[in-house]
N, C-alpha and C positions, 0 to 999 in steps of 0.2 A: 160780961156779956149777959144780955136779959134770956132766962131761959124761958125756951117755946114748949105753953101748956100742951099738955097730950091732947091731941084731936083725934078723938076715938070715931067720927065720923070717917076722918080718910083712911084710915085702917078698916073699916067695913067695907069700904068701895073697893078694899082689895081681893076682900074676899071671893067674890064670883070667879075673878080671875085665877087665882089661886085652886078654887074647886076644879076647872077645866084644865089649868096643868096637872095636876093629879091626878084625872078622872084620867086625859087623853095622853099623858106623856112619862106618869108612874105608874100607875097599873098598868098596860102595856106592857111593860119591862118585866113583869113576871113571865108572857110568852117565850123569855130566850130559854128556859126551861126545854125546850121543845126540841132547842138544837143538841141537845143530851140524853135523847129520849127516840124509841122507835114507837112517832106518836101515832096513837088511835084516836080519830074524834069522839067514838062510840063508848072508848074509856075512859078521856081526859086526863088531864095533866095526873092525877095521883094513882089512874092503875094503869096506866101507860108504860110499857117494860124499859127501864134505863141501860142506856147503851155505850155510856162516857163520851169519850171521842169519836168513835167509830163514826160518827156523820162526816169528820173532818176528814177523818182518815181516807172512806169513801171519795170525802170531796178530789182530792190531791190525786185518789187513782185514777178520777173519770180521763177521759182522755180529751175531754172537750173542757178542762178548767185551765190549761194552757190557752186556750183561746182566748177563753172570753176576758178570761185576766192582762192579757195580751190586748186585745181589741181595748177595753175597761182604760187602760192604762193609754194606749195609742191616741186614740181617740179625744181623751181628755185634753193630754197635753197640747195635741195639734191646737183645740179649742182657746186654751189658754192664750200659747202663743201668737194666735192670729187675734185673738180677744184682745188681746195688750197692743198689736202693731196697729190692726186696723184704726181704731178710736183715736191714737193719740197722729197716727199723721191726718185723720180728716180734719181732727180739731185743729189744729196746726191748718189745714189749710181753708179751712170755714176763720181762724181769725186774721187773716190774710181779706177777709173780706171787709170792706169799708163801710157795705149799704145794712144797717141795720136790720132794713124789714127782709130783707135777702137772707141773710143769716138768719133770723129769726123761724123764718117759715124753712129755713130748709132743715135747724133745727130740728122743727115740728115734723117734718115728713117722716126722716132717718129714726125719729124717736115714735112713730105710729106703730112698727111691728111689737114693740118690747110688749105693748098693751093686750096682744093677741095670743090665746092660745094655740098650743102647739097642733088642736086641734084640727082649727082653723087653717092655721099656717101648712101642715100636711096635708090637706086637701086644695092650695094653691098648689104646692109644691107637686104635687104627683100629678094635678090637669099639667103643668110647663109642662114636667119632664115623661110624660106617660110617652110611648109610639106615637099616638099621631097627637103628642102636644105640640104646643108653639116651638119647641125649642129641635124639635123634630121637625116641624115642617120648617124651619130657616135652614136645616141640614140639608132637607133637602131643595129646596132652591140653590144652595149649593155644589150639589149633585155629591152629595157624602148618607151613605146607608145610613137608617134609624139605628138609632144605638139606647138599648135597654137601660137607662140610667138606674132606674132603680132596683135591678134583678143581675146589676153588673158587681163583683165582689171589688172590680176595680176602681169602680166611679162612687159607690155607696159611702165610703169615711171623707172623699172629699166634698160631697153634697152635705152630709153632716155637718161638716165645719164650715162651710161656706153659708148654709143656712142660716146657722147657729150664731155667725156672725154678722147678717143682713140682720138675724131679731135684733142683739143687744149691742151693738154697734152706736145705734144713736141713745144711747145710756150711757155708754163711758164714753163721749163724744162732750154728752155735757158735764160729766166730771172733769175731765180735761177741759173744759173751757171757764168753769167756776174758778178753777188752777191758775188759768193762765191771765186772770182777769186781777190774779191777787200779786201779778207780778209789778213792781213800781215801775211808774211809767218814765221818770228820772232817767234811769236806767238806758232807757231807750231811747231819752234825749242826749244823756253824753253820750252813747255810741256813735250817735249820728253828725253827733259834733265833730268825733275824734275820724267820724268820714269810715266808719263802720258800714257796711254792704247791707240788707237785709237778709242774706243768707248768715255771713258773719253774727247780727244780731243774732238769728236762730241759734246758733253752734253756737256762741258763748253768752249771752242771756237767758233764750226764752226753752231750752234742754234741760242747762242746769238747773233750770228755777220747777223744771216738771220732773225732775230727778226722784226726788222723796216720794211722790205722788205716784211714781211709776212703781218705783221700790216697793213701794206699799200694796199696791193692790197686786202686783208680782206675787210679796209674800202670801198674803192673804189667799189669793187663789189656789195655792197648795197644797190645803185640806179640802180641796176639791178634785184632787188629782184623780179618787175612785167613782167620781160621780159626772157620767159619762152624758148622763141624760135620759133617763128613763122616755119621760114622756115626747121628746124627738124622737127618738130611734122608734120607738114601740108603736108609734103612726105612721112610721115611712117604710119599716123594715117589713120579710117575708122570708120565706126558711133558704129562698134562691140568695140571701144573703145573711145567713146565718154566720158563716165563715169572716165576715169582717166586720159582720155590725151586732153582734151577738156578746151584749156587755152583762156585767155582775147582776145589773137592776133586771133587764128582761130574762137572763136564766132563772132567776129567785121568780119572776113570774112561773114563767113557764114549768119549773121545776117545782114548785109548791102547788098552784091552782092547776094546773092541766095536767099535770104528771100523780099530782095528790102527794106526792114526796115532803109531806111536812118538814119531817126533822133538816132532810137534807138540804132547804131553802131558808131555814133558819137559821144555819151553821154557816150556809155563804153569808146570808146577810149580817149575821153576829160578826165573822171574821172582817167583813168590809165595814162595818162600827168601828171596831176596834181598832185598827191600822187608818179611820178617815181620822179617830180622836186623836190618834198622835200623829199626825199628818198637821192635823191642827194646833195642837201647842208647839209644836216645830215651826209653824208660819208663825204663829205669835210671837213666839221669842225672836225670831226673824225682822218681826216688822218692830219689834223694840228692838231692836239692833241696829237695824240700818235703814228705818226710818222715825226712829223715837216714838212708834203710834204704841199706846197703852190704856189700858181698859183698868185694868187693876192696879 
């Protein structure tokens, strides 16, 4: 095999790149210092008095780290699970459609929110469900009392997930349909021969062929299990809903920037590193398991 001269050019083009992880994603990492320290900004990381665990220990006594770990945890998984169900029966039933520009475009609808900030999307969301939003005044044409959606502990984690999956719903809508597009179409001529149903086709072709596909981003989802969604929750929520929507991400806010509790927002956030990283190589080794996906 002819050996390829060193091109010292495309190794310079690395470089920029390489300066901004380092600038933005290794230095950083000297701050977890912070979580082992009762920090002062006034004295900085080296006369800052060290305190070992004592932030963690803290953390475990508050009485509200049951919640939010709770909520963190709840919350997530709801997301997943309806992340995985919703996407794969629209797609499932957008390839049921025949008219191209039909599918096409409604594609493109389902897949307009992914594009939008959550911003954005929380300032729809609270005109519907405000008192006198649209979704209140149809209640009440109904003659049923306004109901507080967003200051209800009850209705707030399923607006979360229900949201969460109107954004990204038309994203793994077209991952399932790239999937489903790689199935042989053979396949689907002898079933029809052998006088196979198209339910029947679904249940034994077009499932098992989206099996690995499911598996995979199953696994993969995982290492998301503590990452509940800062920037949803943190545009919808208020303290009338602390109690169910009060996850890891917005206490680390609240408890570092508005509380000034340095150390103690760093020791949540350190610990939920820690437990997201092997959350993560557990879906990896997962998704090399039982769906053969590998990176290394």
């Amino acid at each position: 095999m002819k050996k390829q001269p060193f091109a010292l050019h495309y190794h310079l083009m690395l470089l920029p790149g390489i300066a901004l992880l380092i600038l933005f994603s290794i230095v950083p990492m000297f701050g977890i210092t912070i979580a082992f320290q009762n920090f002062k900004p006034g004295l900085g990381f080296w006369r800052s008095e060290w305190v070992g665990l004592d932030n963690f220990r803290y953390l475990f006594e508050l009485p509200d780290s049951r919640t939010i770990f709770f909520n963190t945890i709840y919350i997530a998984v709801l997301k997943i699970l309806a992340g995985l169900g919703v996407p794969v029966f629209f797609a499932l039933l957008l390839n049921e459609v025949r008219s191209v520009l039909f599918k096409r475009s409604v594609q493109t609808i389902v897949y307009l929110p992914h594009f939008l900030s959550w911003v954005i999307l929380a300032g729809i969301i609270s005109d519907l469900l405000s008192m006198d939003g649209l979704m209140n005044q149809i209640l009440g044409w109904l003659g049923i009392e306004p109901i507080m959606f967003l200051g209800s502990n009850q209705w707030f984690p399923g607006i979360i997930v229900v949201s969460d999956v109107w954004k990204e719903f038309g994203f793994g809508t077209i991952v399932y349909l790239a999937a489903l597009t790689g199935i042989n179409p053979a396949l689907y001529e002898a079933a029809a021969i052998d006088g196979a149903s198209r339910l029947q086709q679904l249940r034994y072709i077009t499932l098992p062929s989206l099996k690995p596909t499911i598996i995979l981003l199953a696994t993969l989802s995982l290492g998301n299990v503590l990452n509940a969604g800062f920037d949803q929750i943190f545009n919808l929520y208020n303290p009338l809903v602390y109690d169910s929507g009060d996850i890891i991400d917005t206490y680390v806010y609240r408890a570092g920037l508005l509380q000034v509790q340095y150390g103690l927002a760093t020791a949540v956030g350190l610990l939920k590193s820690v437990i997201s990283f092997v959350l993560i190589i557990l879906s990896y080794v997962m998704a090399s398991k039982f769906a053969n996906y590998r990176i290394f």
